[in-house]
C-alpha positions as CSV (number, residue, x, y, z in Angstrom):
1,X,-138.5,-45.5,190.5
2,X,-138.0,-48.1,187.4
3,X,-140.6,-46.7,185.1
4,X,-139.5,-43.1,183.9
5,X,-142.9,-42.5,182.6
6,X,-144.1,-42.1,186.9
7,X,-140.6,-40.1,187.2
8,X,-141.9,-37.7,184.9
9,X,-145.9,-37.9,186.1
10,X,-143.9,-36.6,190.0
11,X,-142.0,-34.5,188.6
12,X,-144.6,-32.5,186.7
13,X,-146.9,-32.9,189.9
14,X,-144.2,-31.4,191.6
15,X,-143.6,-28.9,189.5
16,X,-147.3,-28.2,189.0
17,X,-147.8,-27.8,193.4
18,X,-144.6,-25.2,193.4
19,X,-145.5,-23.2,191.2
20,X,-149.3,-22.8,192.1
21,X,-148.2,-22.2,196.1
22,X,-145.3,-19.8,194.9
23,X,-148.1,-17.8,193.0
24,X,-151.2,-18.3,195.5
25,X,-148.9,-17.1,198.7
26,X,-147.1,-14.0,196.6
27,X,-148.4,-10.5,197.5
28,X,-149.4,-9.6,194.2
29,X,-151.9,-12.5,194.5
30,X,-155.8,-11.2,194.7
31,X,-156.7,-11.0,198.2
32,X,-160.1,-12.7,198.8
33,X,-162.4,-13.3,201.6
34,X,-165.9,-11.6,202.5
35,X,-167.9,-10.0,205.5
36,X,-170.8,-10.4,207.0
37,X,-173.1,-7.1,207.2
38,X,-177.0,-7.4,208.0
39,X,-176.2,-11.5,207.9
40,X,-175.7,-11.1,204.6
41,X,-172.1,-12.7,203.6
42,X,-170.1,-10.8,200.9
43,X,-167.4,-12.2,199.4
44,X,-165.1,-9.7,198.3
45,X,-161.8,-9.5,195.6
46,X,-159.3,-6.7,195.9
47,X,-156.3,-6.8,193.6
48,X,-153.1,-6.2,194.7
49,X,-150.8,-5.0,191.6
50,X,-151.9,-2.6,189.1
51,X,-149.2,-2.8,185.5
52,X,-149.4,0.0,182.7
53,X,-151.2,3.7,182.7
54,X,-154.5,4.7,184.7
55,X,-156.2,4.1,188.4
56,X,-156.0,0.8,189.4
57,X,-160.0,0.0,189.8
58,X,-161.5,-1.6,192.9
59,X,-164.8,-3.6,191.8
60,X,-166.8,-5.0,194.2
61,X,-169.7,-7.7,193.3
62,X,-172.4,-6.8,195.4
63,X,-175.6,-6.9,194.1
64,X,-177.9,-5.9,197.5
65,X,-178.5,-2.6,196.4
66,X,-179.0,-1.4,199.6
67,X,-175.1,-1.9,200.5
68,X,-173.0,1.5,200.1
69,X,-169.6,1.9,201.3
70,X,-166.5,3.8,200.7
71,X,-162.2,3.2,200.0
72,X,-159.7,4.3,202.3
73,X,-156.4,4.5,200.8
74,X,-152.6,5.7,201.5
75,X,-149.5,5.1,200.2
76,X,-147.7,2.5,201.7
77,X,-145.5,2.9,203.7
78,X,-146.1,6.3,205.5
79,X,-147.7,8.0,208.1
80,X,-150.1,9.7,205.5
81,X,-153.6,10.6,206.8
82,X,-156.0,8.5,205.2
83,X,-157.6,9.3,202.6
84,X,-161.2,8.1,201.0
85,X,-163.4,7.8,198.3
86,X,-167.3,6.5,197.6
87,X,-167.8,3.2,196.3
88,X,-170.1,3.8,192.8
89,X,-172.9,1.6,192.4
90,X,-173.5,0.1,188.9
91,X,-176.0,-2.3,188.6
92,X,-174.9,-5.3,190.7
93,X,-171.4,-4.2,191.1
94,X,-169.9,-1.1,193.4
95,X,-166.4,0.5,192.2
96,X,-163.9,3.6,192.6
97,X,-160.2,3.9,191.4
98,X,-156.8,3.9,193.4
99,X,-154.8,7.0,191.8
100,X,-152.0,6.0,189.8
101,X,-148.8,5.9,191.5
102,X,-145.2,6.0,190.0
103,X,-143.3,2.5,189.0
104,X,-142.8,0.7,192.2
105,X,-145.1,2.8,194.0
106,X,-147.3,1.1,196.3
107,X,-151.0,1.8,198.1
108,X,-152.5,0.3,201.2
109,X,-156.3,-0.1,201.0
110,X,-159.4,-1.3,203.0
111,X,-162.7,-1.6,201.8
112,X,-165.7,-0.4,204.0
113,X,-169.5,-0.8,203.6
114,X,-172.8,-0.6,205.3
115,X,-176.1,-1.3,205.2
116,X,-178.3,0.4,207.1
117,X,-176.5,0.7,210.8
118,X,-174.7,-2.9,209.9
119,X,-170.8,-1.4,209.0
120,X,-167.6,-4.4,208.2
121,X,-163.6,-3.4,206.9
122,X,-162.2,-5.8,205.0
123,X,-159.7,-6.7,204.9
124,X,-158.6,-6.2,208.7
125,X,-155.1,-5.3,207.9
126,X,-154.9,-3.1,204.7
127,X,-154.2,-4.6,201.5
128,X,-151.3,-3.5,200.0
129,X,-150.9,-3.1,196.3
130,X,-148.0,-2.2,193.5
131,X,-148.4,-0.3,190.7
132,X,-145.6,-1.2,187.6
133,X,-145.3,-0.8,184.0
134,X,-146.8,-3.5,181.5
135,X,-144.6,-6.5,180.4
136,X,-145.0,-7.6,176.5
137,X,-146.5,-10.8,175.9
138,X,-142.9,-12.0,173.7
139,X,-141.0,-11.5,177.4
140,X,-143.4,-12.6,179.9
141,X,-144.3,-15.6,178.3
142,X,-141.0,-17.3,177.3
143,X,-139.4,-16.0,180.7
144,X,-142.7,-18.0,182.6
145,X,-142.4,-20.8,180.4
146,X,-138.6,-21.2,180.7
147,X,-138.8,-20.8,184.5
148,X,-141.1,-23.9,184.8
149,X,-139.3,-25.8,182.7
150,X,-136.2,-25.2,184.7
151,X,-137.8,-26.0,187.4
152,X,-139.2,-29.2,186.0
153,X,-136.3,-30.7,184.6
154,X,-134.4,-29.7,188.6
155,X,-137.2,-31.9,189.6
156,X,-136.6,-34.8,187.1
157,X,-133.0,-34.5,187.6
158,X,-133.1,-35.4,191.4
159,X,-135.5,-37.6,190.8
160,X,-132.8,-39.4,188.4
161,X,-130.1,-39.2,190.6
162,X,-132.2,-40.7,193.5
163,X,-133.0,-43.3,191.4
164,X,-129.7,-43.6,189.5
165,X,-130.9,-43.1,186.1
166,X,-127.9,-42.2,183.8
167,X,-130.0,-39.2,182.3
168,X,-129.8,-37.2,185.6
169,X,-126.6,-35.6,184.0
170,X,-128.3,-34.8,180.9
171,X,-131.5,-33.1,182.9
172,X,-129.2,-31.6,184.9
173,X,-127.6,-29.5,182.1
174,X,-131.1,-29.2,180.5
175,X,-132.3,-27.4,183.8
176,X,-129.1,-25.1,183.8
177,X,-129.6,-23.9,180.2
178,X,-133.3,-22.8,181.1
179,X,-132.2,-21.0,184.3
180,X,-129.4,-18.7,182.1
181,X,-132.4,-18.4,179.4
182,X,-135.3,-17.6,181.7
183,X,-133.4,-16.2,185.1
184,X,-130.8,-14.0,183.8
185,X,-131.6,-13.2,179.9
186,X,-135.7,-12.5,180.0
187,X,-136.0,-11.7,184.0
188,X,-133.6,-8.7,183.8
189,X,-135.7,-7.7,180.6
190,X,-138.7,-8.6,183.2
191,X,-137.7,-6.5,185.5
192,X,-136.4,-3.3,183.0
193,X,-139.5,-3.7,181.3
194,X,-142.0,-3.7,184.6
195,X,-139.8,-1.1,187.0
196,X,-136.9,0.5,184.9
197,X,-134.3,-1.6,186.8
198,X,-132.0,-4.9,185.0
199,X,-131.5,-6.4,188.8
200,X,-132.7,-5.4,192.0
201,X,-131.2,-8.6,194.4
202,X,-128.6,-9.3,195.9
203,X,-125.6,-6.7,195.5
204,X,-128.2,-4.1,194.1
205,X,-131.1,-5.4,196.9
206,X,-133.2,-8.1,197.9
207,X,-135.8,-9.2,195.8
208,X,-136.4,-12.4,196.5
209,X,-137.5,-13.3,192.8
210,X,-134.0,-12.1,191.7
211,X,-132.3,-13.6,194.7
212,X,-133.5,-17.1,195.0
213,X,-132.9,-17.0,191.1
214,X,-129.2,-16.5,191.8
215,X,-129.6,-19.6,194.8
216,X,-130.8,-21.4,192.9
217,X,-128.5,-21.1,189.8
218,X,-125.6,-21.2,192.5
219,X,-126.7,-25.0,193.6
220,X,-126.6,-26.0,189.4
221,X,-123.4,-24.3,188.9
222,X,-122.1,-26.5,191.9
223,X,-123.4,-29.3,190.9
224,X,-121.9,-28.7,187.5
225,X,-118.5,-28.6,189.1
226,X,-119.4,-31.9,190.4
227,X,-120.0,-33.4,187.3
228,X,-117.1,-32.7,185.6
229,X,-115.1,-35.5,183.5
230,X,-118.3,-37.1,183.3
231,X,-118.8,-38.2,187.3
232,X,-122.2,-38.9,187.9
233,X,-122.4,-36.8,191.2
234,X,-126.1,-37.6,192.2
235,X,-125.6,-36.6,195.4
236,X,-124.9,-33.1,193.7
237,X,-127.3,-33.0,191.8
238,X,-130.1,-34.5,194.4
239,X,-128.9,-31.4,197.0
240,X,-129.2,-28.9,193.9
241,X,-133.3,-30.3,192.8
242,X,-134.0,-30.1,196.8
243,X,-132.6,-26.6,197.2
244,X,-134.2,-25.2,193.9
245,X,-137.4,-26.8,195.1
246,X,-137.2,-25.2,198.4
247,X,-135.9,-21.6,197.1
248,X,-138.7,-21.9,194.1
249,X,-141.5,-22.3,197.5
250,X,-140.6,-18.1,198.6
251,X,-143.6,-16.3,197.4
252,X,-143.0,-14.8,194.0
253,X,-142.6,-10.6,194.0
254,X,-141.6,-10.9,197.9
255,X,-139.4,-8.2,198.8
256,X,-140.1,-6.6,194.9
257,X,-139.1,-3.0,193.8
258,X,-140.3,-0.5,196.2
259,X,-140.5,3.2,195.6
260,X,-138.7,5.2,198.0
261,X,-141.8,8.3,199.1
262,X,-138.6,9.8,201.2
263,X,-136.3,10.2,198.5
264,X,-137.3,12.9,195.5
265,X,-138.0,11.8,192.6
266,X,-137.6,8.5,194.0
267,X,-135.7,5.2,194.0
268,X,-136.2,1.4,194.3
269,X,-135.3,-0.5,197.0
């Protein structure tokens, strides 16, 4: 790549695709789709995380007045009987409320309506949603920021290093700083701050936010070994942008906090 200005045009392309696949395929992503009842297609939105006090609402836009329907809800995962509640029409829209659960705790759901004899579930497997505590704005947004920045100077720094451009070494150190910053200074306060808990991977669990966080930072601290005395070490630092880019592709919030029903009060998992 000779011109650095269409290094940096990939990389933020790059950087850009992760991200927006990482968020799109994560299961606190809304869950969309719709039914067909009467051949009438609904689309439908059900959120699947719920942060701070108070029911999580489910609001349906439905505007055929003649469509009813009703929530069935447990929490997940147990055996519980299932458990449901009308949908409330008003005006256009139809709505009830999951009861709050404690931090971690987490709700399967299904929508059902009818109209007339016509009946349709969606989704066809439960949705699954995770109730936590709010975030402040000062953490969530530096800790988001830094993380794609990290992961956009990983990306230039392979890129670099494929090409041979001298600053590789410096965006490789760049990329290292913002992982300590946003990985391991703002997402413990992340994770304090949304579940009571400074680290839940790997030796305290598996999250796989925390965990590919520590892959990730792994790879740089390897390549930084690498480049010691002033080697170049693209090879290094190529093998640590692929394996951030690949570990940065797991679904953000997979394998997240989980309250323990079994366990009184509770733990996290």
């Amino acid at each position: 790549m000779k011109n650095r200005r269409w290094l940096w045009v990939a990389a933020v392309v790059v950087t850009l695709a992760s991200a927006i696949y990482q968020r799109m395929s994560g299961p606190t992503y809304p869950l969309r789709g719709s039914v067909s009842l009467g051949g009438q297609d609904i689309s439908l939105r059900l959120t699947r995380t719920h942060p701070g006090a108070g029911d999580q609402p489910v609001i349906l836009a439905v505007p055929d007045s003649s469509v009813e329907g009703q929530v069935a809800w447990r929490r997940y995962p147990t055996n519980d009987a299932w458990q449901t509640m009308p949908l409330v029409r008003n005006g256009a829209e139809l709505s009830a409320a999951l009861p709050h659960q404690p931090v971690a705790g987490k709700l399967e759901y299904q929508v059902r309506l009818q109209r007339g004899d016509a009946r349709a579930a969606f989704p066809d497997r439960p949705a699954i949603t995770r109730f936590r505590n709010e975030v402040p704005a000062a953490v969530l947004i530096p800790h988001v920021f830094a993380m794609f920045l990290a992961m956009l100077f990983s990306t230039a720094a392979g890129l670099s290093a494929l090409g041979r451009w001298p600053q590789a070494r410096r965006e490789a150190y760049i990329c290292i700083a913002l992982l300590i910053v946003g990985g391991f200074a703002l997402g413990p306060l992340m994770q304090w701050y949304g579940f009571g808990a400074w680290w839940t991977g790997i030796p305290f669990g598996w999250d796989l936010t925390d965990n590919k966080t520590l892959l990730a930072a792994a790879a740089w601290i390897w390549a930084a070994w690498q480049m010691r005395g002033g080697r170049q070490a693209r090879t290094a630092i190529i093998v640590a942008a692929v394996a951030t880019l690949v570990v940065f592709a797991i679904p953000h919030s997979a394998w997240g906090s989980e309250f323990k029903w079994d366990t009184l009060p509770g733990g996290r998992s």
